[in-house]
C-alpha positions in Angstrom: 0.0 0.0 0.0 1.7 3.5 -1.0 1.5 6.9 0.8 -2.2 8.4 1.0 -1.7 11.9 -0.9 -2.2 14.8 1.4 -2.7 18.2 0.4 0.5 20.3 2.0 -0.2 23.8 0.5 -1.4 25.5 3.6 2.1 23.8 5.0 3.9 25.1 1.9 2.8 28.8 3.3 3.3 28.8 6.1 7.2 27.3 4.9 7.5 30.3 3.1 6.2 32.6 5.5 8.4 31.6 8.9 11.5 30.4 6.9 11.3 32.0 3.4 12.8 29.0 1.1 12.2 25.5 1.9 15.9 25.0 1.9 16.2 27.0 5.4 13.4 25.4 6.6 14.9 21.8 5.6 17.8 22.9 7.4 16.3 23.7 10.5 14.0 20.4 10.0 17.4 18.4 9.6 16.5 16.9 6.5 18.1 17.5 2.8 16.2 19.6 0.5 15.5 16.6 -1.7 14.4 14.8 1.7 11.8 17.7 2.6 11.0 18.0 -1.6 9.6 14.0 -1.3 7.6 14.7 1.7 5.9 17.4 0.4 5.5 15.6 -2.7 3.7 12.7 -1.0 6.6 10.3 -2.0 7.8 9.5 1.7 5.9 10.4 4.7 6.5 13.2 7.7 7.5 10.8 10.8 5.8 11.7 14.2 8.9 13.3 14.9 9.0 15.6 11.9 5.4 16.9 12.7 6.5 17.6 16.2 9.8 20.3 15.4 7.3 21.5 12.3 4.9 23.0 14.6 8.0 24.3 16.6 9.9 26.1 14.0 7.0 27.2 12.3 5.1 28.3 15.2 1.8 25.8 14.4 -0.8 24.9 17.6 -1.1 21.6 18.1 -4.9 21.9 17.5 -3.7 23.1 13.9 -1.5 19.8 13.3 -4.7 18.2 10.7 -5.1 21.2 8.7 -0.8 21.2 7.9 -0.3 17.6 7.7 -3.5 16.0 7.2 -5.4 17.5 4.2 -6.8 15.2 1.9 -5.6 15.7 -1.7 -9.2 16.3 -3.9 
C-alpha cells in the first residue's frame, strides 16, 4: 500500500512565511532539501517526529497539526 496523498499547500505557506525558502526550513528540519522535496510531494511520509519540530519552528498549535499535515488531496 503507497502513501495516501495529502494536500500540503497551507504547509507550503506557512514554509514560506516563517522560513522564506524551503531550503532553510529543511535545514532547521534536519532533512536535505531533496528529503523535505519527497515529503511534500507525498513520496515518503513526515514521521511523528518531523510533525512535532514542524509545529516548533513554524510556530503551528497543536490543535492546527490536521489542517498542515493531514489534508486530503481532492
Amino acid at each position: 500500500m503507497g502513501v495516501k496523498d495529502f494536500d500540503y499547500s497551507k504547509l507550503k505557506g506557512r514554509i514560506r512565511e516563517i522560513c522564506g525558502t524551503y531550503s532553510v526550513f529543511a535545514e532547521k528540519l534536519g532533512c536535505s532539501l531533496n528529503t523535505l522535496s519527497s515529503k511534500l510531494n507525498n513520496k515518503n511520509e513526515f514521521t511523528q517526529s518531523d510533525i512535532i519540530k514542524s509545529t516548533r519552528i513554524l510556530n503551528i498549535d497543536v490543535n492546527e497539526v490536521p489542517a498542515y499535515f493531514f489534508a486530503q488531496a481532492v
